[in-house]
N, C-alpha and C positions, 0 to 999 in steps of 0.2 A: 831161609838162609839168604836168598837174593835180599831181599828187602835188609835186612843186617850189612849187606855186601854196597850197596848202591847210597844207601842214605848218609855212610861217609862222603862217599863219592862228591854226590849234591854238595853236602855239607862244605865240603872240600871245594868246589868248583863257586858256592857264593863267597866264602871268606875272601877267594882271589881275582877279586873286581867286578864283582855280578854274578849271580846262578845262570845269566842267559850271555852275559859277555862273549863265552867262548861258540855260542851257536848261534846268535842271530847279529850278521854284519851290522855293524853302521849303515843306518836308512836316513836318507833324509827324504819326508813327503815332498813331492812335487811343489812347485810355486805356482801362486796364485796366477789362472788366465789374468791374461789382458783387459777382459771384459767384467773382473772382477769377482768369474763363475767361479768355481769349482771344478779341476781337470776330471772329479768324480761326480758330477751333475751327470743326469742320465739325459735330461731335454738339454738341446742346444741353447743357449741365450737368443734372449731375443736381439734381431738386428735395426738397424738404425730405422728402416725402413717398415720393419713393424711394428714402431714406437707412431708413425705418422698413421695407419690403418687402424687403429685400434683405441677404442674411445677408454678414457679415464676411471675409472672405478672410486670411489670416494671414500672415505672411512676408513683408511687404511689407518695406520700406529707410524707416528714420527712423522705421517707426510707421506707415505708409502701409500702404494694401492691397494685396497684392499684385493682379494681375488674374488674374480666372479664367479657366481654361481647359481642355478636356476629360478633360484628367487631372483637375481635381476631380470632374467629374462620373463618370467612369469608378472613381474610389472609392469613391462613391454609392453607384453601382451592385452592386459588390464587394461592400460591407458590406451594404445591404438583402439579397442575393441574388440579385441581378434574374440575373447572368451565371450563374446554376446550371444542371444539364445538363434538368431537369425545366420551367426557364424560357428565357431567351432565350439559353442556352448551350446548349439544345437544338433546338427545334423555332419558337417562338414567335417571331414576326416585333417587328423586327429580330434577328435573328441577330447573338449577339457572343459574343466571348471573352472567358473569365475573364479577370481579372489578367491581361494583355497582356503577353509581356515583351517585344517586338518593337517598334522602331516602327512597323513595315508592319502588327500584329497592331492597335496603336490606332490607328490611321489606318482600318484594315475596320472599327473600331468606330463610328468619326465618321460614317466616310462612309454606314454605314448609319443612320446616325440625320438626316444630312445628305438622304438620299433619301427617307426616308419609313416608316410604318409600314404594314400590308398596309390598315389600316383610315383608312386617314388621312394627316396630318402629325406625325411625332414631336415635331418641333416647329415651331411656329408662329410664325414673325419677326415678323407683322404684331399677332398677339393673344398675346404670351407665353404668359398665362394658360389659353388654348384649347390649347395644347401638350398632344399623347396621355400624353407622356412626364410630363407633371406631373397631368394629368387623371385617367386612367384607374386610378393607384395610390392614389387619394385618397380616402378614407372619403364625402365627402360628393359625390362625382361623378353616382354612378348608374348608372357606364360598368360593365360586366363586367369584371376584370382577373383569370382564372386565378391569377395569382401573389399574388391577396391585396390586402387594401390594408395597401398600407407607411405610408400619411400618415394620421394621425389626423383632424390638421386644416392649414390654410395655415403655421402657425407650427415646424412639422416643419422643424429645420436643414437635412435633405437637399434638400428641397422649397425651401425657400429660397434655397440656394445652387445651385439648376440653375433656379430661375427668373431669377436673377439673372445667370447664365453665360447665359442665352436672350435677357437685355436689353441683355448688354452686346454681342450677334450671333452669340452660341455660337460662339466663336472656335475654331481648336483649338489 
């Protein structure tokens, strides 16, 4: 009987200017931020200041950056050395493999950098910059790194572009 009772109702309530007219107000969505975001983006935009920090990613569609992701940094590492059998392709905590060609091979790579280093945080979500992984290679640290320091100074491309793969939550 309801069901016979109500579906005039309905009926009745779209014929006279919408089935929802009379229950859901006029909404208009918020306007677009300043910055061009989304008032419903959940990360803040990035600010001017960490447009000058953070090195370029290439490849992107239209001229856009691509986003980074641990294959960038896992060529970092290739190319500095870090994955040689004398460094963390040997003994030297995290333990990784060369050139990966697996992807279960770069996935043991993430996840150990994902877990930790014996001395620490590889890397550090809450302080990028306290990252072992970006600290301990760096000329001006202080830290001990066996393998040398690979970073002159902050302005080092590789250095930049794994801090930047750290900010944006070391995705993989």
């Amino acid at each position: 009987m309801r069901i016979v009772i109500m579906f005039p109702l309905v009926a009745a309530a779209s014929l006279a200017g919408g089935c929802l007219a009379w229950v859901v107000p006029e909404y208009a969505p918020p306007a677009p931020m300043v910055d061009g975001g989304s008032p419903f983006d959940l990360a803040p935009a990035a600010a001017a200041s960490d447009a000058a920090t953070s090195a370029p990613a290439e490849g992107g569609v239209g001229g856009a950056a691509a986003p980074l992701t641990f294959a960038d940094v896992q060529t970092g590492l290739d190319a500095k050395g870090c994955t040689g059998g004398a460094c963390h392709g040997g003994l030297q905590s995290p333990v990784l493999k060369a050139t990966p060609a697996s992807d279960a091979d770069r996935m043991a790579n993430y996840t150990a950098f994902k877990s930790g280093c014996a001395q620490g945080k590889c890397i550090d979500m809450t302080t990028p910059e306290a990252s072992l992984m970006l600290k301990k290679p760096l000329a001006e640290s202080g830290l001990t790194h066996v393998g040398g320091k690979l970073f002159a100074d902050f302005n080092d491309a590789v250095y930049l572009k794994w801090l930047a793969w750290i900010k944006a939550g070391a995705p993989y």
